[in-house]
C-alpha positions as CSV (number, residue, x, y, z in Angstrom):
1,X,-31.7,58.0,1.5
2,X,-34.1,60.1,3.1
3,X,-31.8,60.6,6.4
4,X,-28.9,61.1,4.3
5,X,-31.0,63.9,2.9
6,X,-32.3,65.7,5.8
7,X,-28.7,65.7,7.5
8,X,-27.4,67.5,4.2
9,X,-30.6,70.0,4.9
10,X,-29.6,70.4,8.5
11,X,-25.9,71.4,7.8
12,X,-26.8,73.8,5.4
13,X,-29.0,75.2,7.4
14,X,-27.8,75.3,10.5
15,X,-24.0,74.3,10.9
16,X,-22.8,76.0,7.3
17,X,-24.1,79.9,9.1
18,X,-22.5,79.1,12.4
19,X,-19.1,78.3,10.9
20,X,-19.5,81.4,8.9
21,X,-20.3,83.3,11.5
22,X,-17.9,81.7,13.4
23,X,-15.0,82.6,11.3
24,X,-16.1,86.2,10.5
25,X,-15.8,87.0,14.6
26,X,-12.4,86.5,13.5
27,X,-12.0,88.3,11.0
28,X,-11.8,92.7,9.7
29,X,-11.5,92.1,6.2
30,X,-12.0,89.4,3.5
31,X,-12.3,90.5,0.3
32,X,-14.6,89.0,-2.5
33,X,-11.5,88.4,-4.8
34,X,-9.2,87.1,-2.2
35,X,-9.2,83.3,-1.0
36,X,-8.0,84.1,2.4
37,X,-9.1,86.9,4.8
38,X,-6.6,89.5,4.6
39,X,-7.0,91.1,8.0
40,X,-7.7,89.3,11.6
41,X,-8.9,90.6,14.6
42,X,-10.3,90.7,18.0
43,X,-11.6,94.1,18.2
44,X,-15.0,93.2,19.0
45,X,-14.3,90.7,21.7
46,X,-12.5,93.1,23.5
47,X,-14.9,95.6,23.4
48,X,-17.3,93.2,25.1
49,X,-15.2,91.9,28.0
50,X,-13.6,94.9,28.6
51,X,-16.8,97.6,28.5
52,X,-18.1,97.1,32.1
53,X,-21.2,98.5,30.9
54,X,-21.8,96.0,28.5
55,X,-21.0,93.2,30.7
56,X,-23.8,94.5,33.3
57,X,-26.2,95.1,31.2
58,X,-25.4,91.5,29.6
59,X,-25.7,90.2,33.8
60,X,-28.8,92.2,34.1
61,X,-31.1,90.6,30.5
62,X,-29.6,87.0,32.0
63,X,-31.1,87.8,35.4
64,X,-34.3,89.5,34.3
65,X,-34.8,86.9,31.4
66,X,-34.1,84.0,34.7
67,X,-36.6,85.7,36.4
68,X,-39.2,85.7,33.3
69,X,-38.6,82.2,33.3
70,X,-39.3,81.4,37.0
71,X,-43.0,83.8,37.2
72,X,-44.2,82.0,34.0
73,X,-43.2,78.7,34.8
74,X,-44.9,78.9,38.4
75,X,-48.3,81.2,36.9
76,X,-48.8,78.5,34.4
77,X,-48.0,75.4,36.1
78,X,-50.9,75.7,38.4
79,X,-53.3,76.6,35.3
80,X,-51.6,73.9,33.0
81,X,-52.3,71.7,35.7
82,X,-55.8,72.9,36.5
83,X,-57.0,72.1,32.8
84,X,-55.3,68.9,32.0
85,X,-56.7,67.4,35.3
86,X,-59.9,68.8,35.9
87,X,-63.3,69.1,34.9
88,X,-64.9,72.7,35.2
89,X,-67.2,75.3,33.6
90,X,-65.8,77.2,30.8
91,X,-62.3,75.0,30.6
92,X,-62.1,75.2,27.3
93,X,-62.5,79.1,27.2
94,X,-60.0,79.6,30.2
95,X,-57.5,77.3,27.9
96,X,-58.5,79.9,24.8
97,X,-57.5,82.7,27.1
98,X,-53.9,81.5,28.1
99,X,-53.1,81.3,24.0
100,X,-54.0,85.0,23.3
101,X,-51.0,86.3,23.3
102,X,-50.1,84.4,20.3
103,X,-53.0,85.9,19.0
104,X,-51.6,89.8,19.4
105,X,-48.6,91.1,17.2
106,X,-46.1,92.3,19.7
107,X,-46.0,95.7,18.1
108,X,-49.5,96.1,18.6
109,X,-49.6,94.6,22.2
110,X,-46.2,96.8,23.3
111,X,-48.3,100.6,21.9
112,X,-51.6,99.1,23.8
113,X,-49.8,98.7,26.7
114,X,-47.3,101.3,26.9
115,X,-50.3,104.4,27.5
116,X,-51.8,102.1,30.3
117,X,-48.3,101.5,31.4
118,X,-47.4,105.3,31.7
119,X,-50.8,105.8,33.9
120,X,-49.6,102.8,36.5
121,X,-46.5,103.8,36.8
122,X,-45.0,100.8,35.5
123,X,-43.4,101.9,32.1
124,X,-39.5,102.7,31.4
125,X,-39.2,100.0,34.7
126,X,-37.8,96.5,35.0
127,X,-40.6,94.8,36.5
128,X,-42.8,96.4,33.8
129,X,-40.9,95.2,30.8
130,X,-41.1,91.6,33.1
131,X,-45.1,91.7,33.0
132,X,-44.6,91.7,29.1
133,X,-42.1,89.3,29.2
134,X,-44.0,86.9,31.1
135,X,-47.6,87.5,29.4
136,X,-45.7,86.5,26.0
137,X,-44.3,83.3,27.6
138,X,-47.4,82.1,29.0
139,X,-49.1,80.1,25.9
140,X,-45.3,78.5,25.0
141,X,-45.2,77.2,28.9
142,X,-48.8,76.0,28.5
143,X,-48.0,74.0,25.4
144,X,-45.3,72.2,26.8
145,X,-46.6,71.3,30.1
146,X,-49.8,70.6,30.0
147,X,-49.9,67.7,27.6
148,X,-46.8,66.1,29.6
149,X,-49.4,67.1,32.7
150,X,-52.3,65.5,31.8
151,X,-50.2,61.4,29.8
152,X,-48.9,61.6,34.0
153,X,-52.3,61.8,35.4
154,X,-52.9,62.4,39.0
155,X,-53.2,58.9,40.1
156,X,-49.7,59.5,41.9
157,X,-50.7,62.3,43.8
158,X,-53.7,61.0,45.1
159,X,-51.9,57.7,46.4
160,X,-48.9,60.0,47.6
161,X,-51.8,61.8,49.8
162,X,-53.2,58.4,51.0
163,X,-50.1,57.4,52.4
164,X,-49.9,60.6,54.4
165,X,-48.0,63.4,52.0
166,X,-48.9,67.2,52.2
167,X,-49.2,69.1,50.2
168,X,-46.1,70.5,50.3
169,X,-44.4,66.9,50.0
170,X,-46.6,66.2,47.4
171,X,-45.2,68.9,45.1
172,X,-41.6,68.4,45.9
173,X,-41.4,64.6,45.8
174,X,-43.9,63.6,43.2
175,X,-44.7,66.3,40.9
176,X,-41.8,67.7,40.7
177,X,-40.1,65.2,39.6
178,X,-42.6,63.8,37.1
179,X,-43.4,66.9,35.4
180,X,-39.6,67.8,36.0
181,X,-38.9,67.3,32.3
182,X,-41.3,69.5,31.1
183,X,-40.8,72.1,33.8
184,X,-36.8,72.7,32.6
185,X,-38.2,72.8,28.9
186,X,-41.0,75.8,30.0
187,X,-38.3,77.4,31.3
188,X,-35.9,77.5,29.1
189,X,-38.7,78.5,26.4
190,X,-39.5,81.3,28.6
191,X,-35.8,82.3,28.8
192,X,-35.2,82.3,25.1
193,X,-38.5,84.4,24.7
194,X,-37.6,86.6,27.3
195,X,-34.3,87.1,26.0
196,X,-34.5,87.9,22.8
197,X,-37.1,90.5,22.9
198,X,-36.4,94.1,21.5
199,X,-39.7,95.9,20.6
200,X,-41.4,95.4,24.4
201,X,-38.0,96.3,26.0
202,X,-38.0,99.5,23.6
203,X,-41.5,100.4,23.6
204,X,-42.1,99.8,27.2
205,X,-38.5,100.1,28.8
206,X,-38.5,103.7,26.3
207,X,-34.9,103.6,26.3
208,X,-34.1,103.7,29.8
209,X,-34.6,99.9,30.3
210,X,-31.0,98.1,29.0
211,X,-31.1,94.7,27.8
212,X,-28.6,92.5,25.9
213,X,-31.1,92.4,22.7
214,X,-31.2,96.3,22.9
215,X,-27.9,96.3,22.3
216,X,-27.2,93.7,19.3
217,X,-30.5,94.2,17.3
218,X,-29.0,97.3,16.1
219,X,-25.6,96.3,15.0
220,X,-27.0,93.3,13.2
221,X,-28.9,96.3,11.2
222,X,-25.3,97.4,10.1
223,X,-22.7,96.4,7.8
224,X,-19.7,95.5,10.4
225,X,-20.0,91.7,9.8
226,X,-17.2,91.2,12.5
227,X,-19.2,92.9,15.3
228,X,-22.3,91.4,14.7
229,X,-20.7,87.8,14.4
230,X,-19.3,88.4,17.9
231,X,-22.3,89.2,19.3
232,X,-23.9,87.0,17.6
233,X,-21.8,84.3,19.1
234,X,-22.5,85.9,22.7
235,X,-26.1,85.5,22.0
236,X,-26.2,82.1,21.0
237,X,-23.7,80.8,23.8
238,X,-26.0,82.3,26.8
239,X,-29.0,80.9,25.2
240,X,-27.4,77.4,24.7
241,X,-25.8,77.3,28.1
242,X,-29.1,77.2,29.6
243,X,-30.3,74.9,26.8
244,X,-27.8,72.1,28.4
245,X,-28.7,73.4,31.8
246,X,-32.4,72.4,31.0
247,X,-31.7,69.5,29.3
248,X,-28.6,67.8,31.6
249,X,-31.0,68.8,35.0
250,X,-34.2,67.3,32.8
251,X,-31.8,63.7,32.0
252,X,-31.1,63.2,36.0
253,X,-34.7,63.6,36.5
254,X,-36.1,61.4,34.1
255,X,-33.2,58.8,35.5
256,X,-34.6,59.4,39.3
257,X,-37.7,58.3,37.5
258,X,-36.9,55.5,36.1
């Protein structure tokens, strides 16, 4: 009964707003007294995949939010791996250090940074909006890997380096394939978090910085419900293609494994 129960919660949660939102990217008008929309449409899917300059800046979130992913993922591998399989001074307040920016609103972290930012140079820039990016993705890497890091152990490692590995063939043929699973999953938690930022890309990017989320946070804020469906849709189908990325890469892995 319990099951039966929790699958009713899931569809209304989850499937119930997609179909709705599915349906109004569809549709100009429905109104409240009719049973059927009155007026279909496509307007805002054209606008999309005919405005070049929406289509780049759509290219350029994927590739910065990719490239987000990548810095985090490597930064926080080596310290994930660092704490889970060592014993050193101060551990536990190096592993404190990694979760602080969960600790910091992002409003109050993006106006910090942005004064400092204008001094170096790095502010209304790419690769300055990136620093932010990755400094918020940090603790969610570190939570996934670094449990999955420390049940593998480092038993393999050592016996791969008695029989001769490198280091370099150490990383490529054992650890990354047992902390493979894990890796895809930092990733694509880096990705999403990257991706769906708006107040460091506004704060710190000042405008001049153009990112997918810059674009749809505002029309969610107004009352076009076709528009912001479509976009909506946009949104969640980048994000979920790189969900089954992760996951279908992160299946042939654990196979290998096995």
């Amino acid at each position: 009964m319990s099951k039966k129960i929790m699958r009713a919660l899931a569809v209304l949660i989850f499937v119930i707003p997609i179909i709705y939102m599915i349906m109004w990217a569809f549709i100009e008008r429905w109104s409240f007294e009719q049973v059927l929309p009155e007026i279909y449409t496509t307007r805002a899917w054209k606008n999309i995949f005919t405005n070049k300059q929406i289509l780049q800046t759509i290219l350029k979130s994927i590739t910065m939010s990719m490239g987000v992913a990548f810095i985090s993922v490597a930064f926080t591998y080596t310290a994930a791996k660092a704490i889970a399989l060592y014993d050193f001074k101060y551990k536990n307040v190096f592993r404190l250090i990694l979760f602080i920016p969960l600790l910091i609103p992002v409003m109050s972290l993006s106006i910090g940074l942005h004064l400092n930012f204008l001094r170096l140079g790095l502010a209304n820039t790419y690769f300055g909006v990136m620093l932010v990016h990755v400094f918020l993705s940090i603790p969610y890497c570190f939570i996934i890997m670094e449990p999955v890091i420390r049940s593998v152990g480092i038993n393999y490692e050592n016996q791969a380096r008695l029989l001769g590995a490198n280091s370099f063939q150490t990383h490529i043929y054992i650890n990354l394939f047992l902390h493979g699973p894990a890796i895809l999953t930092a990733f694509f938690m880096s990705f999403i978090v990257s991706f769906s930022q708006y107040i460091v890309n506004f704060l710190i990017g000042g405008g001049l910085v153009n990112t997918f989320s810059n674009i749809i946070f505002p029309i969610l804020s107004e009352k076009d419900r076709h528009v912001s469906s479509v976009y909506s849709i946009v949104f969640l189908a980048i994000s979920l293609i790189v969900y089954f990325l992760s996951l279908y890469f992160s299946k042939r892995i654990s196979r290998i494994n096995e």
